[in-house]
N, C-alpha and C positions, 0 to 999 in steps of 0.2 A: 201603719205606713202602707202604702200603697203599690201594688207590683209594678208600675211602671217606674214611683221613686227606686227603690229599693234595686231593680234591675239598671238604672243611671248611676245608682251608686257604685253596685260593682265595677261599673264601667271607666268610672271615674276613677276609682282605686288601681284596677287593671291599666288603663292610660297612665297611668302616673308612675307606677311598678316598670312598667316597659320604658318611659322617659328615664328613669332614673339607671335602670341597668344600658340606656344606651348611652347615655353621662358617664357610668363608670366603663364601658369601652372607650371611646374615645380618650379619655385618661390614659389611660391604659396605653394604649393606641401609640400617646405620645411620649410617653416614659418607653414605649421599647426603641420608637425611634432615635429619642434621647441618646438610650444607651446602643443603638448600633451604630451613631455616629460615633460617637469613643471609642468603640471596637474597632471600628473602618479607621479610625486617625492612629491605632494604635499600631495595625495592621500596616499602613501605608507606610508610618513610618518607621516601621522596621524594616519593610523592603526598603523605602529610600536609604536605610543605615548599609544592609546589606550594599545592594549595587553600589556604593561608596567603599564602603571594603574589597569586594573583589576590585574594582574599577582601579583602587590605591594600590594593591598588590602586583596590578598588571603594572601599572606604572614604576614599582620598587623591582620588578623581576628586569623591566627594560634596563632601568639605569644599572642595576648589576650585572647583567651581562654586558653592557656597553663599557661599563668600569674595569672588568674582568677582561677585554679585549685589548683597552687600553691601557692598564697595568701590563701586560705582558707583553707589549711591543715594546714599550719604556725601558722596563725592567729588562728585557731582551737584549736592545740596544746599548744603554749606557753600561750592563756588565763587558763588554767587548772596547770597552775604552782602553786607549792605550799614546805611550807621548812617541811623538816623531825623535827625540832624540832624546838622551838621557840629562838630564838637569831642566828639562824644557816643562811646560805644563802641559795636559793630556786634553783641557777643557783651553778654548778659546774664546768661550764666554761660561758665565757661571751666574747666573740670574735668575730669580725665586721663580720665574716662569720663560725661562729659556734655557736650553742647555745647548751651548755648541764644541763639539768635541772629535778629536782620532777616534777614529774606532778600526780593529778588524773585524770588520764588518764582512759576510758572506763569503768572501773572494780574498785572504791577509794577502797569500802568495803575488797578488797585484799591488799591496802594498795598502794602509789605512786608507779607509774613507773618513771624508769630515761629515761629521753627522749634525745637524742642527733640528731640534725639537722646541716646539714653541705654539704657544695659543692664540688663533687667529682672534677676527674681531665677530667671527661666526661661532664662537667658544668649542670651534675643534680643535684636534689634537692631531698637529702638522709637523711629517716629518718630511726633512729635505738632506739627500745624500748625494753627497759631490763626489766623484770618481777622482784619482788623483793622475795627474798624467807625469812622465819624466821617471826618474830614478831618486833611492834613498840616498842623501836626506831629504832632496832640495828638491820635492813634490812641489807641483803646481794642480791647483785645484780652480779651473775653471768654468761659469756657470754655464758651460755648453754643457758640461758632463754634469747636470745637477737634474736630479728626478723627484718629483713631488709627491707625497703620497699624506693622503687625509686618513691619519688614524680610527680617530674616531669623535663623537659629539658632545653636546650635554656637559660641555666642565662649568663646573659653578664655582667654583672654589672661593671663598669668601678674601676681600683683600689683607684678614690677617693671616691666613693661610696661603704661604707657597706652597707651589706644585713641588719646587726644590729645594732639599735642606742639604748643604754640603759638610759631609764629614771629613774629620780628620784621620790618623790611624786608629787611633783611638776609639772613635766613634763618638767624641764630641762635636758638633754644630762649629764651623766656621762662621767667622765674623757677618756683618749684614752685606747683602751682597746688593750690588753685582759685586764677584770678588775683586780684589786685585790681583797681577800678577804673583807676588807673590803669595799671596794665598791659596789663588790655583794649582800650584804647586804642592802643596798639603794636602790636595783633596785626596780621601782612599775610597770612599764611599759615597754614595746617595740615598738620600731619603724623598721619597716620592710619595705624596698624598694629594688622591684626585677626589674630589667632590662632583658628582655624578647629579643632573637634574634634568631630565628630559622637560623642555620649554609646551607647558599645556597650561591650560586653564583651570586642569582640575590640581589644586595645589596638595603636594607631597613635596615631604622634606628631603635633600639631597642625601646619596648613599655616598658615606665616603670609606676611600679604600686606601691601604695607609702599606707600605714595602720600602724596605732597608734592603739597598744592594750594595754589596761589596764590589769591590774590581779588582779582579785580581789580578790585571796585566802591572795594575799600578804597584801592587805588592811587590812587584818581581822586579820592578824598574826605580828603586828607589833613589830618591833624590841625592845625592852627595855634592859636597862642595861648595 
């Protein structure tokens, strides 16, 4: 063989060695790609999981402190209920999302306020307090002396779920309401449960917050007769 085949030979060999190791880069090349896309998808979507969790939290921390402001104005409120005279009922309405009722409220020495609590079409939580003007019994509550105040937001509360459940002494549930007269008369207690949902797009389920108040004006004022 002759040294100019024999030097084409190598060369031939050499060219084909170098093709072939650049064939297995690029392989190569694309299998790490491969696998850093699945890394990157695995990656993303666990920050996307994250920022969904904290995002869900901020949103569960709102509605319970909104819940918690408005449990305790309710709850505040309807323990100070109390009747204009004795045999009479202390609630003026009694409805699974209304409550209108005597209370001594802030100021007894002036004589009960009528308090009305009820959920607007804005799903707040609206209380309205009528001063009474005159002498006991025979108060006059008129809407000049009446002040509005927006508890608070977010009530979701599902329509098998009232905001009011009225007890008796007992602490069994009175009939479906609204009540009747004389039903309202039994009432000794309230059951208050607010389903809490701040209105967003990022959807979380409502917190609901659930209070049994006694009244104990009513204990004192029992019905006879």
């Amino acid at each position: 063989m002759s040294l100019y085949r024999l030097v084409a030979r190598r060369r031939a060999r050499s060219a084909g060695t170098l093709g072939d190791e650049r064939g297995s880069s690029m392989i190569e090349l694309v299998m790490v790609l491969a696998l850093l896309s699945i890394v990157l998808a695995f990656v993303f979507g666990a920050i996307g999981s994250l920022q969904a969790a904290i995002t869900g939290e901020d949103r569960r921390t709102v509605n319970i402190n909104e819940g918690r402001v408005l449990m305790a104005s309710a709850t505040r409120d309807l323990r100070t209920a109390t009747r204009l005279a004795p045999g009479t009922p202390a609630f003026v309405t009694a409805d699974k999302n209304q409550a209108t009722f005597y209370a001594n409220l802030d100021n007894p020495g002036s004589g009960p306020k009528l308090v009305n609590i009820y959920v607007d079409a804005q799903t707040r939580l609206v209380e309205e307090v009528t001063s009474p003007t005159g002498s006991a019994p025979s108060y006059t509550y008129l809407p000049a002396n009446k002040i509005v105040r927006f508890v608070g937001r977010y009530i979701a509360n599902p329509a098998t779920t009232p905001i009011f459940t009225y007890l008796d002494v007992n602490g069994n549930p009175l009939p479906a309401t609204p009540l009747s007269a004389s039903d309202r008369l039994a009432v000794h207690g309230v059951k208050i449960d607010l389903a809490i949902r701040q209105t967003t797009t990022f959807s979380v389920a409502a917190t609901t917050l659930v209070n049994q108040v006694r009244l104990p004006n009513l204990d004192y004022q029992q019905v006879t007769g």
